[in-house]
PANULUM-633972 format. One record per atom (N, C-alpha, C): residue number from 1; residue in one letter; atom name; z, x, y. Coordinates in steps of 0.02 Angstrom, whole numbers, plus 32768, in hexadecimal, padded with zeros to 4 digits. Last residue first. Layout:
N
REC pos code site   pz   px   py
REC NUM    A   CA    Z    X    Y
...
This chain:
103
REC pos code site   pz   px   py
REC 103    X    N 7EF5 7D58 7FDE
REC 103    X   CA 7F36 7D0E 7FFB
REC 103    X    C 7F63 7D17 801C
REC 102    X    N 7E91 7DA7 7FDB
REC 102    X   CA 7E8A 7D8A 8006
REC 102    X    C 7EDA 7D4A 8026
REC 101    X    N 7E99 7E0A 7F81
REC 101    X   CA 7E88 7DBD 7F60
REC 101    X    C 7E6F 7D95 7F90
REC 100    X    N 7EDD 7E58 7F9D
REC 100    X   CA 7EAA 7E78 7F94
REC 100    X    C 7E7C 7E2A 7F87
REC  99    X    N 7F5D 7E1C 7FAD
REC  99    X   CA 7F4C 7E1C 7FF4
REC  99    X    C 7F00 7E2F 7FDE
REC  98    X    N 7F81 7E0D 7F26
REC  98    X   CA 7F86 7DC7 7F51
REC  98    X    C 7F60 7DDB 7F83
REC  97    X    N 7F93 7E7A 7EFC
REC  97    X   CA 7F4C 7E4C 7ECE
REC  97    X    C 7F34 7E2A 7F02
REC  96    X    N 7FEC 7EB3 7F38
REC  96    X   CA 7FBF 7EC9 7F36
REC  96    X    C 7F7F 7EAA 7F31
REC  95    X    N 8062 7E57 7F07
REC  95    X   CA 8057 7E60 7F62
REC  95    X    C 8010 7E7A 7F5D
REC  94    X    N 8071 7E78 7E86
REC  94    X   CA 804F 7E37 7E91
REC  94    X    C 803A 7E35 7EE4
REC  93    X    N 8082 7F02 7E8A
REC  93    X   CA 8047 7EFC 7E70
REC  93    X    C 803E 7EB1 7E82
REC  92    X    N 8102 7EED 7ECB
REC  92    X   CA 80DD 7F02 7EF0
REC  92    X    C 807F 7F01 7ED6
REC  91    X    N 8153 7EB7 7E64
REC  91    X   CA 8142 7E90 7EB9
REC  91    X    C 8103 7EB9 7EC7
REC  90    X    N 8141 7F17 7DFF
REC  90    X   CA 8129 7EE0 7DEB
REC  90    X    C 811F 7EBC 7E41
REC  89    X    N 81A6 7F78 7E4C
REC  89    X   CA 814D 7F84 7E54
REC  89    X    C 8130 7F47 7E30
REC  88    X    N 81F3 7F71 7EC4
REC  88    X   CA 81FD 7F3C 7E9D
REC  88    X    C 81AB 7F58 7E7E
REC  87    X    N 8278 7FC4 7F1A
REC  87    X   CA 8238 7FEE 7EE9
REC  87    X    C 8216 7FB9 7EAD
REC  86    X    N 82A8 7F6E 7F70
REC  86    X   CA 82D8 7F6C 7F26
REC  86    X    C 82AE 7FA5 7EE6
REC  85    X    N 826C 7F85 7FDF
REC  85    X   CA 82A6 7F96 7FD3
REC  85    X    C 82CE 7FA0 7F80
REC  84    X    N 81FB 7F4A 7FB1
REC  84    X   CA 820A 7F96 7FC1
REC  84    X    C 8237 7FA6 7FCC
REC  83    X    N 821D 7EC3 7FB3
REC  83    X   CA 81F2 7EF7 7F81
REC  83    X    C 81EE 7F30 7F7C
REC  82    X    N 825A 7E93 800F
REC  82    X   CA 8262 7E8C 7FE2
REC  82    X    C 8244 7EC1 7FA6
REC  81    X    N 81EB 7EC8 8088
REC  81    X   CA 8232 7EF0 807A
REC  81    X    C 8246 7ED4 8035
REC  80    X    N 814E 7EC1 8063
REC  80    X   CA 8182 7E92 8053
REC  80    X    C 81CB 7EB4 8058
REC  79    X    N 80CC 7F28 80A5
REC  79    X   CA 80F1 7F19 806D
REC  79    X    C 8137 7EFA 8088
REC  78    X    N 8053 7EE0 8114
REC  78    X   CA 809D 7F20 8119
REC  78    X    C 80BF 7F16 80D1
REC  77    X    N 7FAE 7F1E 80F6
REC  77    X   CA 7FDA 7EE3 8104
REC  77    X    C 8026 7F05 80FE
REC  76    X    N 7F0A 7F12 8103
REC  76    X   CA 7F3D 7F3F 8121
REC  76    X    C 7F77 7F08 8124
REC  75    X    N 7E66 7F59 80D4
REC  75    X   CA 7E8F 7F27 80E6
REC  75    X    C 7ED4 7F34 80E7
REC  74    X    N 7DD5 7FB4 8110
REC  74    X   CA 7E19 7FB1 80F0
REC  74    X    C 7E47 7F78 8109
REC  73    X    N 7D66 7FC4 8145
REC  73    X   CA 7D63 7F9A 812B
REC  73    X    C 7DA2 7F8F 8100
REC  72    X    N 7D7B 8045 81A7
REC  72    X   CA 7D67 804B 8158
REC  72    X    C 7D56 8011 812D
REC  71    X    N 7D91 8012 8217
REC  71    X   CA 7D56 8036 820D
REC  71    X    C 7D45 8058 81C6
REC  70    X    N 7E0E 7FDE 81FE
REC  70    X   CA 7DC9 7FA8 81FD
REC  70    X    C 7D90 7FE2 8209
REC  69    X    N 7E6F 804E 81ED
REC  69    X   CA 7E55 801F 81B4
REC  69    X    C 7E03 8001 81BF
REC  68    X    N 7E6E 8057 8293
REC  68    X   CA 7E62 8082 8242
REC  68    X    C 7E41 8068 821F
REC  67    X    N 7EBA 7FB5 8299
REC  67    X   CA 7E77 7FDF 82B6
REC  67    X    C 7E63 801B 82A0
REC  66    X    N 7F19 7FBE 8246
REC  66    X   CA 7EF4 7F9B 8247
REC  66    X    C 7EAF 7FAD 826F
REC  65    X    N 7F66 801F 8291
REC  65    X   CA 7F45 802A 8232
REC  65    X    C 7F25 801F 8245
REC  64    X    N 7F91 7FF3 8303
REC  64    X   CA 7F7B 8036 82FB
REC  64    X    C 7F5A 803E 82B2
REC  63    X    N 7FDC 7F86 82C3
REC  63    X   CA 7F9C 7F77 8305
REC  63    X    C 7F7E 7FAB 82F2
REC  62    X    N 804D 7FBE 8286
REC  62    X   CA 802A 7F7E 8267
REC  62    X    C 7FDB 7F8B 8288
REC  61    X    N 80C0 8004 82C8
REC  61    X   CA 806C 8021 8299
REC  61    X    C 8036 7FEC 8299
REC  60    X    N 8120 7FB8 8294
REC  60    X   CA 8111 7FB2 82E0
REC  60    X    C 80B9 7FD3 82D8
REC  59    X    N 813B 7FBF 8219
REC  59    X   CA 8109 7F8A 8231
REC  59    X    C 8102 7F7A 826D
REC  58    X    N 8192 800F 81C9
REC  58    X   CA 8165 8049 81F9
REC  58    X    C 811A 7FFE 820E
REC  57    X    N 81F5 7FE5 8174
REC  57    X   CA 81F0 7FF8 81AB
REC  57    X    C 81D8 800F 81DB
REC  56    X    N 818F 7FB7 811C
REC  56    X   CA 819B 7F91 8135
REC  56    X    C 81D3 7F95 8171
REC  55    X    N 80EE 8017 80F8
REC  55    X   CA 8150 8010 80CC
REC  55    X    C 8157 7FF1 8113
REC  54    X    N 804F 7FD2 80DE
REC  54    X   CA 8094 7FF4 811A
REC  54    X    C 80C2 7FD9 80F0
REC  53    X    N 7FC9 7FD9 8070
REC  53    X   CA 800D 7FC7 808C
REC  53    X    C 803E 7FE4 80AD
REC  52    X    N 7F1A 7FBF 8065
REC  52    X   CA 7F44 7FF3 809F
REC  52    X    C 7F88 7FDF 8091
REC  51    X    N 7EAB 7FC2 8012
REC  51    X   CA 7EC6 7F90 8024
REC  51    X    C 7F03 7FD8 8036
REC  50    X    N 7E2C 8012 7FE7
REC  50    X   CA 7E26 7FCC 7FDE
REC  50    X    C 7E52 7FB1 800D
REC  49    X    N 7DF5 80AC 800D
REC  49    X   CA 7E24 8086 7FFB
REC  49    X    C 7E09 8033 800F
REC  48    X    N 7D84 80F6 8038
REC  48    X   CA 7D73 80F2 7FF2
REC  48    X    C 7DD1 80B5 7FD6
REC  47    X    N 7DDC 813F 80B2
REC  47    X   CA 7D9C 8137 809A
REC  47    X    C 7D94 8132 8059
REC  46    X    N 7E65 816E 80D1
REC  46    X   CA 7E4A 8117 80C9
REC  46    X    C 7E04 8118 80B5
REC  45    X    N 7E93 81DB 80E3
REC  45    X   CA 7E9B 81C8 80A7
REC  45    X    C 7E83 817D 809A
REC  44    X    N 7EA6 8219 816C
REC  44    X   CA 7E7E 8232 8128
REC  44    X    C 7E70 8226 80EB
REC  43    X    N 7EF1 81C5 81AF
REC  43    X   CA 7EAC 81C6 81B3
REC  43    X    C 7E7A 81E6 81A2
REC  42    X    N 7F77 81E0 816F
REC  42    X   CA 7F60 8199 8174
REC  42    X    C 7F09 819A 8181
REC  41    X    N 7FDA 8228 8197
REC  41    X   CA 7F8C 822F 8162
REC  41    X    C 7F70 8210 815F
REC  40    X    N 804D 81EE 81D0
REC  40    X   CA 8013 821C 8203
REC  40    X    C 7FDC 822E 81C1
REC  39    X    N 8070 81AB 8163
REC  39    X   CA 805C 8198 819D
REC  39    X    C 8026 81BA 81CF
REC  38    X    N 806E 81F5 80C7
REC  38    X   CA 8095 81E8 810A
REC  38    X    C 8053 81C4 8136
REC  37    X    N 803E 81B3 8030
REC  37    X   CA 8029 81D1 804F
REC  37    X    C 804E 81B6 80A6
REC  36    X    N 8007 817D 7F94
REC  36    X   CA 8033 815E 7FC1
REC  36    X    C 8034 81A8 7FE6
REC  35    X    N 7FA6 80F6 7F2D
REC  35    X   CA 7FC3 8142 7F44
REC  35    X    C 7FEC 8133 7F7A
REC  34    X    N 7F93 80BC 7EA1
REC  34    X   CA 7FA9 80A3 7ED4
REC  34    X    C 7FB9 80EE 7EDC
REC  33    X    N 7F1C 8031 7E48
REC  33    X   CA 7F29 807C 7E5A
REC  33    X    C 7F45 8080 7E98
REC  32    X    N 7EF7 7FA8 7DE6
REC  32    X   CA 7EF5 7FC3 7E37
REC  32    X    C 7F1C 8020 7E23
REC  31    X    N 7EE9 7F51 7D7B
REC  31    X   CA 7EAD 7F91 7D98
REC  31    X    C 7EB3 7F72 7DDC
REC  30    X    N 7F7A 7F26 7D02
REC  30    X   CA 7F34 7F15 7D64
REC  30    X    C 7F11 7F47 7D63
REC  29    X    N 7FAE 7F2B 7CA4
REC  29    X   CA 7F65 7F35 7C97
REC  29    X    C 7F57 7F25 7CE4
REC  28    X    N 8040 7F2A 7CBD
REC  28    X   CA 801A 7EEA 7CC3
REC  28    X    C 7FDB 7EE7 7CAE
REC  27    X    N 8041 7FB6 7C9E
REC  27    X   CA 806C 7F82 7C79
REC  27    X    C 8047 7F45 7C72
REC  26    X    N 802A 7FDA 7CFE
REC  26    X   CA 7FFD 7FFB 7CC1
REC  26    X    C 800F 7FCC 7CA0
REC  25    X    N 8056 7FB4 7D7C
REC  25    X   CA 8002 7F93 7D7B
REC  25    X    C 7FFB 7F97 7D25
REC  24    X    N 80CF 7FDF 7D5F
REC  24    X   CA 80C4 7F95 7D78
REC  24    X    C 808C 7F88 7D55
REC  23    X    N 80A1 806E 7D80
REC  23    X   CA 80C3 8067 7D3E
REC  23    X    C 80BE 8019 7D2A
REC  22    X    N 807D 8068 7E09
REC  22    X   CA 8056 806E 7DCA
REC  22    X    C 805E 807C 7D93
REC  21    X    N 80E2 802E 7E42
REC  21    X   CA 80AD 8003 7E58
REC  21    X    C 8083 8031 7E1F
REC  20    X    N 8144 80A9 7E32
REC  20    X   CA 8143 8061 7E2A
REC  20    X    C 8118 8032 7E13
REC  19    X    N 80FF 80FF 7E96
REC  19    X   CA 80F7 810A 7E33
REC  19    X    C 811E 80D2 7E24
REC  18    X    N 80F1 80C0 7F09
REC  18    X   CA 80A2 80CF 7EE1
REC  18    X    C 80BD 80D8 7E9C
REC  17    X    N 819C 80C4 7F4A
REC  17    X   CA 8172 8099 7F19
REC  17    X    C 812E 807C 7EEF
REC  16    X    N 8195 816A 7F50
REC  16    X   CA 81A8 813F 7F04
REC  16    X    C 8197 80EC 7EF0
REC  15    X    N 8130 816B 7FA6
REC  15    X   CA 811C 8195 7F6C
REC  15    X    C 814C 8160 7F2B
REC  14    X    N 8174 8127 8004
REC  14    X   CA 8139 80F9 7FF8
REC  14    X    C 8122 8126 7FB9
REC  13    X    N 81DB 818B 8011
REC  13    X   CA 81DD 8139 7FFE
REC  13    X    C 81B1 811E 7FDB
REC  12    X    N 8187 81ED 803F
REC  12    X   CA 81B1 8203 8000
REC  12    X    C 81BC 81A2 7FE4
REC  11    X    N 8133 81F0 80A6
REC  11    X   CA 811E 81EE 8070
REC  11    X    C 8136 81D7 8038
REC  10    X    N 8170 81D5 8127
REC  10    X   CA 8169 823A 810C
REC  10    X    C 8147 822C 80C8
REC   9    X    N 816E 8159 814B
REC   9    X   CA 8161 8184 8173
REC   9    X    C 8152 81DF 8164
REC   8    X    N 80DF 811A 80E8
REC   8    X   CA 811E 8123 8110
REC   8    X    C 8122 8153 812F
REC   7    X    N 805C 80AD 8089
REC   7    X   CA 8075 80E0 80BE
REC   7    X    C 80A9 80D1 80D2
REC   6    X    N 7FF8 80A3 8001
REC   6    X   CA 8034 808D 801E
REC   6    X    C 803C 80DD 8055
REC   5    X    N 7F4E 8084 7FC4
REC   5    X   CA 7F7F 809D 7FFC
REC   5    X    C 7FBA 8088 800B
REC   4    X    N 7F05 8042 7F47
REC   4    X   CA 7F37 8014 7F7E
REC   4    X    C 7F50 8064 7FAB
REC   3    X    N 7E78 8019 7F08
REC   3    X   CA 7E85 8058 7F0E
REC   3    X    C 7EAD 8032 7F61
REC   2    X    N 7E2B 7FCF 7E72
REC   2    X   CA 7E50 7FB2 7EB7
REC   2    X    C 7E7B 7FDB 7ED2
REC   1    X    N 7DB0 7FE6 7E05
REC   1    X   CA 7DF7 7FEC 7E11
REC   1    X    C 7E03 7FEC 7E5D
């Protein structure tokens, strides 16, 4: 199972769109798992994660993950305002597959 991180700034966002993204996945059958967790936690919580997403106001961050991340081998991409804005968790399980996929 494909263990995604979403991050914001206090949590609460990126908290509602993880139970999105895993009501989405149960539905779809994906095996991914999605937590969600503020910003400043950020470097207690990447070890053993697959794939990193920034809520899409907080992509000034972008640089600062990304270097984090790469010492975990974590991949790191900003979620789609489309998607997070609208709490799209079917978007977001396909944003997930797509970036863990490589596309």
């Amino acid at each position: 199972m494909a263990k995604v991180l979403l991050v914001c700034g206090s949590g609460a966002s990126s908290g509602f769109m993880a139970a999105a993204g895993r009501k989405a996945a149960k539905k779809a059958n994906a095996d991914l798992e999605f937590k969600a967790r503020s910003d400043s936690e950020l470097g207690d919580f990447l070890q053993g994660v697959d794939l990193l997403l920034i809520a899409p106001h907080l992509k000034y961050m972008l640089h600062d993950a990304q270097e984090e991340a790469d010492q975990y081998g974590v991949k790191v991409a900003i979620i789609p305002q489309k998607v997070y804005g609208a709490l799209d968790g079917k978007g977001l399980v396909g944003f997930a597959a797509d970036e863990l996929a490589g596309k």
